[in-house]
Backbone as XML, in Angstrom:
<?xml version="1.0"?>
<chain id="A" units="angstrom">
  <residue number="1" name="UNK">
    <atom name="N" x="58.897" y="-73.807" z="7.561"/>
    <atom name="CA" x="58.735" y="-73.207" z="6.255"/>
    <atom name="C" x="59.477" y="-71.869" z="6.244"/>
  </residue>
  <residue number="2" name="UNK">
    <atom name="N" x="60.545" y="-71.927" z="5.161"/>
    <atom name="CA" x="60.926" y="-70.837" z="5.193"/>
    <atom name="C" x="60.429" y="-69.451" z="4.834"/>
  </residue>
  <residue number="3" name="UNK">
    <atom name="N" x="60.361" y="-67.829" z="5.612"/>
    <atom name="CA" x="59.746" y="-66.815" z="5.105"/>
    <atom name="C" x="60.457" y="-66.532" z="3.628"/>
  </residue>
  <residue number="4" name="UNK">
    <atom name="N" x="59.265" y="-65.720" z="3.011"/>
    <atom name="CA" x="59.893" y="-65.614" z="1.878"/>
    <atom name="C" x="60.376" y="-63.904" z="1.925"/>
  </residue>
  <residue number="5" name="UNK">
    <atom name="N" x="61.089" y="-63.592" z="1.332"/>
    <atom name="CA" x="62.308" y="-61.977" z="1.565"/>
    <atom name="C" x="61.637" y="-61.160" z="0.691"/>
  </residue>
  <residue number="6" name="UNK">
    <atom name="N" x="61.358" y="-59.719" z="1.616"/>
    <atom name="CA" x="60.421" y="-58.814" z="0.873"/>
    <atom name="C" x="61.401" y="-58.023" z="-0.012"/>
  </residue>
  <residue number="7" name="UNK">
    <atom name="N" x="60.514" y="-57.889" z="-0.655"/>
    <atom name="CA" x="60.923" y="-56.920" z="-2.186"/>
    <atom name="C" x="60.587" y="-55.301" z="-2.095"/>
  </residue>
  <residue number="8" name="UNK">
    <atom name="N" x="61.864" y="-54.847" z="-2.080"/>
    <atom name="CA" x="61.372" y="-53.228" z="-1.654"/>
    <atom name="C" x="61.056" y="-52.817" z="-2.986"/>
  </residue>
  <residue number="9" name="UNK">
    <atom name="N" x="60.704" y="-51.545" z="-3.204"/>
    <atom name="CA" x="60.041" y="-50.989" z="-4.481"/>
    <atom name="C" x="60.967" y="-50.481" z="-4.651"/>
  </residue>
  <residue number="10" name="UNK">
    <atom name="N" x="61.683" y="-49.715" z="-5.507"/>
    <atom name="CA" x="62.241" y="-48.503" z="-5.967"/>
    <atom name="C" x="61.689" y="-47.654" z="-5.738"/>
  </residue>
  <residue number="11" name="UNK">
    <atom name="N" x="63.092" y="-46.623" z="-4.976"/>
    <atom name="CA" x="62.200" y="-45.416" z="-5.431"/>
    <atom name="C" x="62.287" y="-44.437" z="-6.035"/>
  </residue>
  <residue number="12" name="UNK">
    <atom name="N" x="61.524" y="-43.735" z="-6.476"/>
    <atom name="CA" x="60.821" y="-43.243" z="-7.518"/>
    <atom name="C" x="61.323" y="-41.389" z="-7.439"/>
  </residue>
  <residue number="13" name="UNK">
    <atom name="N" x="62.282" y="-40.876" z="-7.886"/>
    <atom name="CA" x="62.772" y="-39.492" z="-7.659"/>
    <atom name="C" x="60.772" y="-38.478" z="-7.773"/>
  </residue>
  <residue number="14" name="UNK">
    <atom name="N" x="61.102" y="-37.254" z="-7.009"/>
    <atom name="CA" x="59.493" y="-36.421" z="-6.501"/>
    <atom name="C" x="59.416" y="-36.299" z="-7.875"/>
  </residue>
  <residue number="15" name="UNK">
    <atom name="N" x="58.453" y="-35.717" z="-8.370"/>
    <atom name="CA" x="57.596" y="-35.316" z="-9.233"/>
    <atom name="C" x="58.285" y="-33.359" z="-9.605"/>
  </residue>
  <residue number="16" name="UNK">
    <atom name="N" x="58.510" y="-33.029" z="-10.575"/>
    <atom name="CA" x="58.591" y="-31.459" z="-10.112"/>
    <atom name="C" x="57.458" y="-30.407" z="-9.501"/>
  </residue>
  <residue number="17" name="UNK">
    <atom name="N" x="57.699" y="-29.524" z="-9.065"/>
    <atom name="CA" x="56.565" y="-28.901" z="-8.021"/>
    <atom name="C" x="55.923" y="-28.102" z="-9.413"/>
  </residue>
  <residue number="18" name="UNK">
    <atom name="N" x="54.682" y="-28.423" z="-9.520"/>
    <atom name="CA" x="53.981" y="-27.366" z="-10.822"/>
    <atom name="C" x="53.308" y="-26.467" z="-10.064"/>
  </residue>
  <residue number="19" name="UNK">
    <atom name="N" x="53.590" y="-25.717" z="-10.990"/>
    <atom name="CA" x="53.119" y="-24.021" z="-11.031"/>
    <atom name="C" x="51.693" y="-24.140" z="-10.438"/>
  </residue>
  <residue number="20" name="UNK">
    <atom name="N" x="51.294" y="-22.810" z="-9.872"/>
    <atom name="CA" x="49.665" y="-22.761" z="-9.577"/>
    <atom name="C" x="48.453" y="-22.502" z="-10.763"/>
  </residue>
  <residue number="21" name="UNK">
    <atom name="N" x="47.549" y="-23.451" z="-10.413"/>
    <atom name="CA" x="46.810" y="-22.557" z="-11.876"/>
    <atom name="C" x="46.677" y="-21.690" z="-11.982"/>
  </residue>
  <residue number="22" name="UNK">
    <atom name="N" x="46.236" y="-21.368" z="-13.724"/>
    <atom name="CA" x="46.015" y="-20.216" z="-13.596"/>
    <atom name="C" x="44.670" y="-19.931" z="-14.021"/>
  </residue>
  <residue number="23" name="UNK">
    <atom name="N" x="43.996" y="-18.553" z="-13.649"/>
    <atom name="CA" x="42.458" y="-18.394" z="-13.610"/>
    <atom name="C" x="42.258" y="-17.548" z="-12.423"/>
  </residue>
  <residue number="24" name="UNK">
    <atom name="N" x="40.744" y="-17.664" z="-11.917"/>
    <atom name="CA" x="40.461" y="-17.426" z="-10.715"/>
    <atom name="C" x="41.120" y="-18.040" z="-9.407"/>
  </residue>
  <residue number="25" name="UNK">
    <atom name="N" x="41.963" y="-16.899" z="-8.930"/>
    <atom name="CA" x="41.623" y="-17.872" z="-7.228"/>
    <atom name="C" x="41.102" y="-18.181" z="-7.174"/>
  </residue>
  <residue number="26" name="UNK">
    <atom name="N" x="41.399" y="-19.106" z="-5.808"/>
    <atom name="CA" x="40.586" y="-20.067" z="-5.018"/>
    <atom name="C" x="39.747" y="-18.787" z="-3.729"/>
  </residue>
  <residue number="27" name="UNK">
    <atom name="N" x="38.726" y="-19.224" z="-3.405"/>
    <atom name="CA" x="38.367" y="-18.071" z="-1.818"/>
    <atom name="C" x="37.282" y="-18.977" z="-1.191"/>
  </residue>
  <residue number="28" name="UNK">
    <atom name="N" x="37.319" y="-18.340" z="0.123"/>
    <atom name="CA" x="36.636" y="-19.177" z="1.089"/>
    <atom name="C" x="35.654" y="-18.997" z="0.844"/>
  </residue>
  <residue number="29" name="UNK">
    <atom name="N" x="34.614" y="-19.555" z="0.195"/>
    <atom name="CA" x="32.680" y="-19.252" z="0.276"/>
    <atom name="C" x="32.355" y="-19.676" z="1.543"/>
  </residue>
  <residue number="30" name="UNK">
    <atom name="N" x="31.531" y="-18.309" z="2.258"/>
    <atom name="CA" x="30.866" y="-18.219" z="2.890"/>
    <atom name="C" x="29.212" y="-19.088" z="3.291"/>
  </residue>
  <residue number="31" name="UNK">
    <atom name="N" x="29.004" y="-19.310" z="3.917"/>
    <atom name="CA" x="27.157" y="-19.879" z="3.823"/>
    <atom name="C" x="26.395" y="-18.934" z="3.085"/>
  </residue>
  <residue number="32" name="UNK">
    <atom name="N" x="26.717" y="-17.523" z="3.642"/>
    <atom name="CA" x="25.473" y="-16.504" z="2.879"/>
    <atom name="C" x="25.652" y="-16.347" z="1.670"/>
  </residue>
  <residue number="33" name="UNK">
    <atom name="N" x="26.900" y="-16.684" z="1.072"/>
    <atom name="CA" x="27.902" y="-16.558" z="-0.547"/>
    <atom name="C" x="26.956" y="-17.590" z="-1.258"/>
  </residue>
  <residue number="34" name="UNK">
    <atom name="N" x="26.700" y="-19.014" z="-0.711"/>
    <atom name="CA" x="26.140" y="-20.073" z="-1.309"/>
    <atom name="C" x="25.073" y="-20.043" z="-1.302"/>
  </residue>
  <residue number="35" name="UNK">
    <atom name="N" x="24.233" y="-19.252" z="-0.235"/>
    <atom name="CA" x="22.656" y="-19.848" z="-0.160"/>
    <atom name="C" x="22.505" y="-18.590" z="-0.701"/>
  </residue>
  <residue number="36" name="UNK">
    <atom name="N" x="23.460" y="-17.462" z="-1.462"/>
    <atom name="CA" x="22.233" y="-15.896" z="-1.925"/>
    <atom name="C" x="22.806" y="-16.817" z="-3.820"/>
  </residue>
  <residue number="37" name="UNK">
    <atom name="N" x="24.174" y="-17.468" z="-4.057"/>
    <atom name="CA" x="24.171" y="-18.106" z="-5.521"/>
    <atom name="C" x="23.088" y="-19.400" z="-5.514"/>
  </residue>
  <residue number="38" name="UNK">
    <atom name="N" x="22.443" y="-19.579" z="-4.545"/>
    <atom name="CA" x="21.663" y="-20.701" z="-4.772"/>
    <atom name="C" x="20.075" y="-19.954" z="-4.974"/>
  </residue>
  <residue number="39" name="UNK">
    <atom name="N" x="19.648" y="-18.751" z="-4.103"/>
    <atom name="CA" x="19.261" y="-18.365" z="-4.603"/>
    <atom name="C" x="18.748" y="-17.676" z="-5.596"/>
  </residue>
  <residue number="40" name="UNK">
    <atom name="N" x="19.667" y="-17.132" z="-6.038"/>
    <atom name="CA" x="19.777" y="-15.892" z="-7.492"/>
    <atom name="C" x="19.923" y="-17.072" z="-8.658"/>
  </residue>
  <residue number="41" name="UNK">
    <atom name="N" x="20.179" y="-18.381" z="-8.398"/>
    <atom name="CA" x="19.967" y="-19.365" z="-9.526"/>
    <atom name="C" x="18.629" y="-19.407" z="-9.635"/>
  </residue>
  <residue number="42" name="UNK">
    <atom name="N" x="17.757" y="-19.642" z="-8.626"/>
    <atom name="CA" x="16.745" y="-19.901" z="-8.372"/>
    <atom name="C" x="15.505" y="-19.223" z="-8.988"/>
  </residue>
  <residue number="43" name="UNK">
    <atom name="N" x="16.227" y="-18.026" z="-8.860"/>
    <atom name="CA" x="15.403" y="-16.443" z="-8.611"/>
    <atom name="C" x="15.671" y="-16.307" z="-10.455"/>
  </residue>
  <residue number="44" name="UNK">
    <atom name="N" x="16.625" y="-16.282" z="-11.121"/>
    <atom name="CA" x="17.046" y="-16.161" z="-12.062"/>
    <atom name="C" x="16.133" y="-17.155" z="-13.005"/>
  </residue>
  <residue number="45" name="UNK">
    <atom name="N" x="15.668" y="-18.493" z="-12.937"/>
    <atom name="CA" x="15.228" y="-19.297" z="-13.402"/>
    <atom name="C" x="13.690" y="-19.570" z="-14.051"/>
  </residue>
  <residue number="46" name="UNK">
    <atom name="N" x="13.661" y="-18.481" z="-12.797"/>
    <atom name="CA" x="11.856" y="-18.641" z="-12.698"/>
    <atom name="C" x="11.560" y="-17.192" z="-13.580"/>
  </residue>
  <residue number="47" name="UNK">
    <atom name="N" x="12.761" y="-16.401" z="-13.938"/>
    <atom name="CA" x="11.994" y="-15.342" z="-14.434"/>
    <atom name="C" x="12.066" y="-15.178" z="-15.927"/>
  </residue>
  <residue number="48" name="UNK">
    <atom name="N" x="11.015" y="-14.840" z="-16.843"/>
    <atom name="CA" x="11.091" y="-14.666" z="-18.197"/>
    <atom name="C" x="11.426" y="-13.900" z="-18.658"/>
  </residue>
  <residue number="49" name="UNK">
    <atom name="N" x="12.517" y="-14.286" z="-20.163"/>
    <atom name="CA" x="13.244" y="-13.054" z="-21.333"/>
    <atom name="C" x="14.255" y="-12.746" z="-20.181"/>
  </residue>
  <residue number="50" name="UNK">
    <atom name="N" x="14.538" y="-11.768" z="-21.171"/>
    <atom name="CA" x="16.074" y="-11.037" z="-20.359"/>
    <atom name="C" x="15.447" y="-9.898" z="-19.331"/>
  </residue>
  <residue number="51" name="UNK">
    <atom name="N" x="16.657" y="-9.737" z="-18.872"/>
    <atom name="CA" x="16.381" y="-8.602" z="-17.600"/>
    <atom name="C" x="16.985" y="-7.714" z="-17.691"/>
  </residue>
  <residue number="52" name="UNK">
    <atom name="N" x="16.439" y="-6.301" z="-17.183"/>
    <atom name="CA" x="17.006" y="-5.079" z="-17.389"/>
    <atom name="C" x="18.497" y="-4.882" z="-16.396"/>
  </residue>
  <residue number="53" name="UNK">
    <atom name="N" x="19.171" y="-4.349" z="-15.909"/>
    <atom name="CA" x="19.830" y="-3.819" z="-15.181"/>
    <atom name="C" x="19.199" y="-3.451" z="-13.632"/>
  </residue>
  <residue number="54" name="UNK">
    <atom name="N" x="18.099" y="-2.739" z="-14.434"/>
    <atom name="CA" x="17.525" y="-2.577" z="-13.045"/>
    <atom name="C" x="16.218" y="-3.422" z="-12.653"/>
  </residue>
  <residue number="55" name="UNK">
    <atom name="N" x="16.169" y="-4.798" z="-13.021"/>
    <atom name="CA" x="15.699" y="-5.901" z="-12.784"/>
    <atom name="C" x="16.438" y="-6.822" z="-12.106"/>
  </residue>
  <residue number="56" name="UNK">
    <atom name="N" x="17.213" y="-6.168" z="-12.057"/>
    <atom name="CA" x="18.927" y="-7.620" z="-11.843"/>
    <atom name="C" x="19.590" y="-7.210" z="-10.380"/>
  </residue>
  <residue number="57" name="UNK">
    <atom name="N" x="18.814" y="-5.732" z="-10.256"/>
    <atom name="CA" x="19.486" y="-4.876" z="-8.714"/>
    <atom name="C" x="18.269" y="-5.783" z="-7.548"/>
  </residue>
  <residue number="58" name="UNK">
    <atom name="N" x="17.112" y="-5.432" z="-8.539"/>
    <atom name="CA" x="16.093" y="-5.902" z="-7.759"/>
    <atom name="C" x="16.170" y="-7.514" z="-7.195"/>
  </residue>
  <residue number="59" name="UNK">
    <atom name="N" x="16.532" y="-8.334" z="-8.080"/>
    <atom name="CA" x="16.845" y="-9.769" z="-7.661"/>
    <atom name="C" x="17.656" y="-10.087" z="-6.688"/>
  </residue>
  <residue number="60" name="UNK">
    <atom name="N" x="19.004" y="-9.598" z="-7.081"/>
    <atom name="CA" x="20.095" y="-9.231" z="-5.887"/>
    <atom name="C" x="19.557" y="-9.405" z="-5.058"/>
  </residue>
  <residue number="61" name="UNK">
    <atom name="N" x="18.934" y="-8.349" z="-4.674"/>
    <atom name="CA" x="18.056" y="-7.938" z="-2.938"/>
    <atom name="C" x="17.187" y="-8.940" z="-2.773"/>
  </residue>
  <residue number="62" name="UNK">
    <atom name="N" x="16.743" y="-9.568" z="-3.522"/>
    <atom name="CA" x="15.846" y="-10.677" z="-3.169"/>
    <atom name="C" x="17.116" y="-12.099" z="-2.316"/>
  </residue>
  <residue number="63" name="UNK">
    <atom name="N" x="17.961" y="-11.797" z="-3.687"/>
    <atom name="CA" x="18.441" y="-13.121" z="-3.326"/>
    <atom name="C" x="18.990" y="-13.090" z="-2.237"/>
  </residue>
  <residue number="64" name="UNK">
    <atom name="N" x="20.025" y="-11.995" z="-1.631"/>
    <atom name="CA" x="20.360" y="-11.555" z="-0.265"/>
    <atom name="C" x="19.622" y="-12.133" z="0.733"/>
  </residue>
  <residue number="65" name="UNK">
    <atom name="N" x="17.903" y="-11.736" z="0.677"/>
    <atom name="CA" x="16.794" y="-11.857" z="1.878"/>
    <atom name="C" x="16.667" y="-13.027" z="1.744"/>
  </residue>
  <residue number="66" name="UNK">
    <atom name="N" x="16.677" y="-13.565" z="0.982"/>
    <atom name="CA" x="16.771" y="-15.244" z="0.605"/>
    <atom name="C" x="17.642" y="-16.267" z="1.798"/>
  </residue>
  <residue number="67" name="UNK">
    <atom name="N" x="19.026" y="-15.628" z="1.225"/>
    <atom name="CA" x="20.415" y="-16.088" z="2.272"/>
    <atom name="C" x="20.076" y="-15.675" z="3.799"/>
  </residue>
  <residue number="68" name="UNK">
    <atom name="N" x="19.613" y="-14.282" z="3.997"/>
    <atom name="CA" x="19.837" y="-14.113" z="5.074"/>
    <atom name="C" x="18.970" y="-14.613" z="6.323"/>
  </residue>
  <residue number="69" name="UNK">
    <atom name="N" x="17.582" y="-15.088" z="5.220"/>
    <atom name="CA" x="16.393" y="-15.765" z="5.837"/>
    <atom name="C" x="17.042" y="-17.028" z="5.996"/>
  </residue>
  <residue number="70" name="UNK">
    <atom name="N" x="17.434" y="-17.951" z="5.172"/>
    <atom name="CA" x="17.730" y="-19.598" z="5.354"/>
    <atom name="C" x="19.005" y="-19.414" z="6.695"/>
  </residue>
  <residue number="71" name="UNK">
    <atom name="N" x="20.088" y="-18.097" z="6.654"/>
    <atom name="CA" x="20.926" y="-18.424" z="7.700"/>
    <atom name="C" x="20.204" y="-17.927" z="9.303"/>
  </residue>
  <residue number="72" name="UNK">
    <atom name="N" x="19.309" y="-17.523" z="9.473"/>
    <atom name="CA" x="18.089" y="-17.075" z="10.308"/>
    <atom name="C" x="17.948" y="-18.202" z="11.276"/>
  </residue>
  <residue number="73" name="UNK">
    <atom name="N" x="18.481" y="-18.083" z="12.478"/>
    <atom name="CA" x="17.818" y="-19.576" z="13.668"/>
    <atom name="C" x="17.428" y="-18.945" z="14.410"/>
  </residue>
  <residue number="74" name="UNK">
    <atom name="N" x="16.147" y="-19.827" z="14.749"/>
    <atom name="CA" x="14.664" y="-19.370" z="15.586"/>
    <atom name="C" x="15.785" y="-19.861" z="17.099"/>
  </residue>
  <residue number="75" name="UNK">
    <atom name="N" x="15.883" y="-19.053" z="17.866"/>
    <atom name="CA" x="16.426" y="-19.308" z="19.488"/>
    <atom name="C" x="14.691" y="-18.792" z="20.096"/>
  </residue>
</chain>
């Protein structure tokens, strides 16, 4: 039985190189970056009406002790 003769594809000239978006960089998140925005979602959620300025310093610091507790290993 004779093989049957492969069929190459064409090819296909690159694509042009597009520009970078634009917006925010990109940046490396950290663990403590994610677990103090996971907290301060958290922290943010549970609390009622709006918040002062200096309600919002206070959370911060929560959410920080938050991160810095979950990245915390018992040796």
């Amino acid at each position: 039985m004779p093989r049957k003769k492969q069929q190459l594809t064409p090819k296909v000239p690159d694509p042009k190189p597009q520009a970078p978006p634009k917006g925010r960089p990109r940046v490396n998140m950290t663990a403590h970056d994610y677990y103090c925005g996971v907290a301060l979602g958290g922290l943010l959620a549970r609390t009622p009406g709006s918040i002062s300025p200096h309600q919002m310093l206070d959370i911060k610091k929560e959410a920080n002790l938050w991160a810095d507790l979950m990245l915390k290993t018992d040796e």
